[in-house]
N, C-alpha and C positions, 0 to 999 in steps of 0.2 A: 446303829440298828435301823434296818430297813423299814421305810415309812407309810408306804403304798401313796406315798404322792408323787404323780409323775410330773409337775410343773403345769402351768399355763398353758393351753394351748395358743398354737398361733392366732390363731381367728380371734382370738378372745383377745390380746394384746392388740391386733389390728385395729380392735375394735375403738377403742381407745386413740390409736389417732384417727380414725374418721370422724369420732365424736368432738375433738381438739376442733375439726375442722365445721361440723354442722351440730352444733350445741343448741341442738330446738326440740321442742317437745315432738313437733310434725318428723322430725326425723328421727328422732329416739325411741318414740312408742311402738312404728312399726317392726324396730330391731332388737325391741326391750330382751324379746328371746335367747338373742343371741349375748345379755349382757348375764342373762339369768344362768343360761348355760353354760358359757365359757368362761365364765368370772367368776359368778357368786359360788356356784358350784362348785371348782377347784378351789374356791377360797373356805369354805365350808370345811371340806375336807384337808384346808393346809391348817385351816383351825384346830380338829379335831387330832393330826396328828401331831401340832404342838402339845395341845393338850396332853399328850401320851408322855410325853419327854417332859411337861413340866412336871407331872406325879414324881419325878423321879428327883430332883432337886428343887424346886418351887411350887408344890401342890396349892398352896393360899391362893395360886394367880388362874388354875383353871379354871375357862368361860364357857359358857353355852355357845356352841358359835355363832347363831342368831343374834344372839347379843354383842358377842364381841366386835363384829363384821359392822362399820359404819355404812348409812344409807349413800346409796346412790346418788340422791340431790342436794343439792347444795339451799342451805338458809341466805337468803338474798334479800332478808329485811333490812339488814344494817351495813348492805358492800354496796359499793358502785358498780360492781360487776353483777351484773344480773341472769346471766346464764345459770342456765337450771342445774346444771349436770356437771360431777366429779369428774376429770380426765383418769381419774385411780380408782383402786379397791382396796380400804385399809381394814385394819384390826387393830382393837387397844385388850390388852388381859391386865385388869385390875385385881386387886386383891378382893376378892369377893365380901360383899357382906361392910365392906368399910366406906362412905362415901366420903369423896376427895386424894384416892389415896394415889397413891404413885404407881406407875405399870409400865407396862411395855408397850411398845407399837410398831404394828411394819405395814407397808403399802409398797403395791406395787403399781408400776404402768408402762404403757408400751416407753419412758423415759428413762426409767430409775426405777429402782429397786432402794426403797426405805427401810430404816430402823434405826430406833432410837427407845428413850424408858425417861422417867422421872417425872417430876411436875412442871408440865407447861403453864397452866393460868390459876395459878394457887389461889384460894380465897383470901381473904386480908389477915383474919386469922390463924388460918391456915400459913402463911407467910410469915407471921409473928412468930408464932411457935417453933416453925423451922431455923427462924434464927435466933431462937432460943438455944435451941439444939446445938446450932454450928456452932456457939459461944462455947458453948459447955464440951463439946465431945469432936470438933475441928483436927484432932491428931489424927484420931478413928478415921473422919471423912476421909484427910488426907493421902491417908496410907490406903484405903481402900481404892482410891480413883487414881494412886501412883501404881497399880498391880499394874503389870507387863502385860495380861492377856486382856486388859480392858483398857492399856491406851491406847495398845495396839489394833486394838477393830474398833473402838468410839474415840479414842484421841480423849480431848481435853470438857471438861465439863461446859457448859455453853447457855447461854440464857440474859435475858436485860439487865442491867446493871443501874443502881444508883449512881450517881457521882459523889457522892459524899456518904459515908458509913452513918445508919440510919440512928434515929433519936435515940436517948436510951445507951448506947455502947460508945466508950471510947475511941477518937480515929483512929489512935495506936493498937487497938485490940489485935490477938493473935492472929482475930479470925476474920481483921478485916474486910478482907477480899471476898470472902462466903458470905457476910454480912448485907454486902450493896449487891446479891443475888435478888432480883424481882420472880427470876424464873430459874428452874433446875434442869436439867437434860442433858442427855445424852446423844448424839441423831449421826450418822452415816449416811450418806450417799452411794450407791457403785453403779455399773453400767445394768440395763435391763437385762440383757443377754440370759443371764441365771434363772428369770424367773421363768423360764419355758422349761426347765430342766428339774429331775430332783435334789439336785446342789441345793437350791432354796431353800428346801426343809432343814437341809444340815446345818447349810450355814445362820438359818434362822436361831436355831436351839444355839447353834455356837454363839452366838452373841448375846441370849436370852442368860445363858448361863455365867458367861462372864458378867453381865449386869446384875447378875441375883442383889449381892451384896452391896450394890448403890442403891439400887431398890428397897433393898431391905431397912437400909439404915435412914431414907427418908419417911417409911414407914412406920419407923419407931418414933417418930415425933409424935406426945402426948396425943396434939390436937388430930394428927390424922389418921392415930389409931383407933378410934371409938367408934366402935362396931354399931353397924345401923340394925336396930332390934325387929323391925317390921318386915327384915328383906326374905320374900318367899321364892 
C-alpha cells in the first residue's frame, strides 16, 4: 500500500556526515534548519506512515511521532565521548500505555540503515520475570524466533549473556541458553542507500511485522505487562 513517503532527502543524509565531521554546537545551530527540515520532518512523516500499517497488525505499538522520534543530542554525563550531537535519526514504538515494554526501533544515517525490537536495558525485575517466562514457555520462544520470515531479515536473537545460568534454575534447564540472556533483541544492519528511497517504508513495516510475535511474547511477561494508569 502506497505510503506518501518518498525517503530522506539527500541534503538531509549529507548532513549527517558533515556533522560526523564538526560535531560542535557553533557549527550545528547555524544548520539546525536544515536538520529540522531534512531529517526530523521526513522522519515525522516515515513515523506517521508506520503508524498507518501498524493499525493494521500491531495497533498496541502506534506513537505519536513526537514522541516516538529520539532527540538530536546526545546525554554526555556518563560517556567519555562528549560530542553533543547523534550522527542519526531514530524511532522506538513501544506498546503505549506499558512502561519497560518491548518495541521496535529503526534509525537511519548517511551510514546505515537500522532495525531491530525487544528489550535492550531490561530493569532487574523486569529481567527476573522474563526468565521466569523463558523457564516456563521456551518452546513458544523457540518456534517463534525459528520462523523463516524473521531469521531471515533479523537472523538470530542477540544480547549479553551470563556465563553461568542464573541463581534459582538448574544448569541443565531446557531453557538454559535464554536464561544467561542479560538482554533481548533483534537488530539488522544494511547499506544507507534505501533510506533516500520509498523502499524504506516497505521494507520498515516488513520487518515490523515479522517481529510482531517476538514482541509480543516478551510483552506478555507478567512484570512488563502492567499498564501505567497515569499515562495521558
Amino acid at each position: 500500500m502506497p505510503s506518501g513517503f518518498a525517503g530522506f532527502p539527500a541534503e538531509g543524509l549529507a548532513f549527517f556526515a558533515s556533522l560526523q565531521r564538526h560535531n560542535q554546537r557553533e557549527w550545528f545551530q547555524p544548520r539546525k534548519h536544515i536538520f529540522d527540515d531534512q531529517l526530523k520532518q521526513p522522519m515525522r512523516a516515515l513515523v506517521a506512515a508506520v503508524n498507518s500499517a501498524l493499525q493494521r497488525f500491531a495497533p498496541d505499538y502506534v506513537n505519536d511521532p513526537d514522541k516516538a522520534i529520539y532527540r538530536i543530542y546526545r546525554d554526555t554525563r556518563f560517556s567519555n565521548d562528549k560530542t553533543p550531537y547523534k550522527d542519526h535519526i531514530a524511532a522506538s514504538m513501544h506498546r503505549r500505555g506499558v512502561k519497560g515494554s518491548a518495541g521496535f526501533y529503526f534509525a537511519v544515517s548517511h551510514k546505515e540503515f537500522a532495525i531491530g525490537g525487544g528489550l535492550y536495558q531490561p530493569e532487574k525485575d523486569t529481567l527476573a520475570a522474563l526468565r521466569r517466562h523463558f523457564a516456563a514457555h521456551h518452546a513458544e520462544f523457540r518456534k517463534i524466533t525459528a520462523s523463516r520470515p524473521l531469521k531471515q531479515l533479523l537472523g538470530d536473537v542477540q544480547g549479553e549473556r551470563l556465563t553461568r545460568t542464573p541463581k534459582g534454575f538448574p544448569c541443565d534447564h531446557p531453557a538454559a541458553d535464554l536464561l544467561r540472556l542479560k538482554q533481548c533483541y533483534l537488530y539488522r544492519i544494511y547499506p544507507p542507500d534505501i533510506a533516500s528511497t520509498p523502499a524504506l517504508y516497505t521494507e520498515i513495516v516488513k520487518h515490523l511485522r515479522a517481529m510482531t510475535p517476538f514482541i509480543e511474547f516478551l510483552n506478555a511477561v507478567p512484570k512488563i505487562n502492567r499498564t501505567v494508569t497515569n499515562e495521558r
